[in-house]
C-alpha positions as CSV (number, residue, x, y, z in Angstrom):
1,X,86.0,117.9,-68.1
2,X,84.4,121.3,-68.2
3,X,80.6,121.4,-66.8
4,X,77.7,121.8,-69.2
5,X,77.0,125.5,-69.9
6,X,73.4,125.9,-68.3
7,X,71.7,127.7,-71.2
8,X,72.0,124.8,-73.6
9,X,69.1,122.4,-74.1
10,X,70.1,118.7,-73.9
11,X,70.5,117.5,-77.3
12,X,68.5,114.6,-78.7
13,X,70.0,112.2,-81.2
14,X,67.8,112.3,-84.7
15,X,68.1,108.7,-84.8
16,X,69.1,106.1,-82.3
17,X,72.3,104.8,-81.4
18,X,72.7,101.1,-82.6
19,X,75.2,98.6,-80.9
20,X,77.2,97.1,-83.6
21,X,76.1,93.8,-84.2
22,X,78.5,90.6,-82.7
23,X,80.7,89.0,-86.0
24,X,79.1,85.3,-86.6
25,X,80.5,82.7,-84.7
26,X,82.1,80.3,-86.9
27,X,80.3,77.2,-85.8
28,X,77.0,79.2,-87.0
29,X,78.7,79.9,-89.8
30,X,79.7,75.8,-90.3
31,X,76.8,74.6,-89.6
32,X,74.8,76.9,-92.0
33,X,77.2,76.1,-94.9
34,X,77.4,72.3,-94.2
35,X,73.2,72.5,-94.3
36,X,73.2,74.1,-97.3
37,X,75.7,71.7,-98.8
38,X,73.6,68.9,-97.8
39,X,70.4,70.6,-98.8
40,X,71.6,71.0,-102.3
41,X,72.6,67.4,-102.8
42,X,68.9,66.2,-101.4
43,X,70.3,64.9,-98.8
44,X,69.5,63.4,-95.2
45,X,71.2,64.0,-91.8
46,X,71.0,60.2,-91.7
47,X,72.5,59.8,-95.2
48,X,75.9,62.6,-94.1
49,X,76.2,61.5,-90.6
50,X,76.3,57.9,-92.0
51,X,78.8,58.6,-94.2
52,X,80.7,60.7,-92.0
53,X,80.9,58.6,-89.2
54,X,79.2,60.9,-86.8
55,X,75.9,60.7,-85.0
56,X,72.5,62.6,-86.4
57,X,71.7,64.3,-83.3
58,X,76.0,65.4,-83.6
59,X,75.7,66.4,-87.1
60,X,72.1,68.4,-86.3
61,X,73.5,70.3,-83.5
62,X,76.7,71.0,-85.5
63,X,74.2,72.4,-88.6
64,X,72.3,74.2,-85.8
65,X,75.5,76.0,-84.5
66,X,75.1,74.4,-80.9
67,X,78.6,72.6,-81.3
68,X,81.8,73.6,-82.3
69,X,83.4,70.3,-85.1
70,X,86.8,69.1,-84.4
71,X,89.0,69.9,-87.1
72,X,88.7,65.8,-87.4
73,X,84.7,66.1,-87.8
74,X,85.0,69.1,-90.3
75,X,87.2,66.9,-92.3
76,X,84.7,63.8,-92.6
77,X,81.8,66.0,-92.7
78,X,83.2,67.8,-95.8
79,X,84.3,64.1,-97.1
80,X,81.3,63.1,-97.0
81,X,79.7,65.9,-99.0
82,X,82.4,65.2,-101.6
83,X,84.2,68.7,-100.4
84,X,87.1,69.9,-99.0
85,X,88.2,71.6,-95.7
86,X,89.7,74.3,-96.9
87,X,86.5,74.8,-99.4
88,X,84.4,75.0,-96.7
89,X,86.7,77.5,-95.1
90,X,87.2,79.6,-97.8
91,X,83.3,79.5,-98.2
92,X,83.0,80.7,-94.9
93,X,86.0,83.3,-95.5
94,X,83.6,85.0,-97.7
95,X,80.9,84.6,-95.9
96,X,82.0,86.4,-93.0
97,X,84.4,89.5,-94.5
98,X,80.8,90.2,-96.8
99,X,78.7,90.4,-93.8
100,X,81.6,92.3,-91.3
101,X,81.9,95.8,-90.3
102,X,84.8,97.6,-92.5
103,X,87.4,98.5,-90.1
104,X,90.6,100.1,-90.9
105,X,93.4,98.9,-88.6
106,X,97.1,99.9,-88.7
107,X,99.7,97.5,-88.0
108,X,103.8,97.1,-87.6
109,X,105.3,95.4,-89.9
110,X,109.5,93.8,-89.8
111,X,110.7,91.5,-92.5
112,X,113.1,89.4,-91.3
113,X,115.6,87.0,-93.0
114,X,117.3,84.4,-91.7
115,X,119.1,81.5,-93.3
116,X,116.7,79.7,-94.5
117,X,114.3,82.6,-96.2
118,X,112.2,86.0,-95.2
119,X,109.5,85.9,-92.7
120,X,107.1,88.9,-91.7
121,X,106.3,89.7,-88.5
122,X,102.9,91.6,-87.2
123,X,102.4,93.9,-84.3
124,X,99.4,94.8,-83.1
C-alpha cells in the first residue's frame, strides 16, 4: 500500500457510515407472529398455552423471543391456534426476505442423476 500523498486533506464522509443491521432471529420472528395470531383471535396466553399443552410463562417467553420452540412446541402452538407449521413458516419466510438486505450471491450448480431421479447440488 502506497503512503498518503501529503498535500491531500483527509476526506470526511457526507454522511455516516451505518453498520448493516443483524437479520431477525427467527425465534423473534415466532414469537411476534404467534402473538399476533393470538391477538387477532382475542385470545389469552392462558387460553393457547392451555390448549397447547405448554406453560404461560413458556408460551410468553417464546412470544417475547427469549426461547427458541422445539419443532414439537411450534407444532402445538400453531395447533392450537388452528394453524399450521408450515403456515407459520411461510409467514415468517415473508417476513424476513421483506425486511433483508438484497444480496446477490453466485453459486455452483451440478445436476446429478442417479437411478432413482435428478438431484442438484449447491456449492458455496
Amino acid at each position: 500500500m502506497s503512503p498518503k500523498p501529503s498535500h491531500l486533506a483527509p476526506v470526511t464522509p457526507i454522511r455516516p457510515v451505518r453498520e448493516a443491521e443483524p437479520a431477525p432471529l427467527l425465534r423473534d420472528v415466532f414469537g411476534r407472529l404467534l402473538r399476533r395470531a393470538r391477538q387477532d383471535q382475542g385470545r389469552t396466553l392462558a387460553d393457547v398455552s392451555g390448549d397447547a399443552g405448554v406453560s404461560l410463562p413458556y408460551l410468553s417467553e417464546v412470544e417475547r423471543g427469549l426461547k427458541e420452540p422445539s419443532s414439537e412446541v411450534l407444532e402445538a402452538l400453531c395447533g392450537a391456534l388452528g394453524a399450521s407449521v408450515a403456515e407459520l413458516l411461510g409467514a415468517a419466510h415473508r417476513e424476513l426476505t421483506s425486511t433483508a438486505p438484497r444480496e446477490v450471491t453466485t453459486r455452483r450448480t451440478t445436476s446429478v442423476t442417479s437411478g432413482q431421479g435428478q438431484a442438484l447440488l449447491l456449492a458455496a
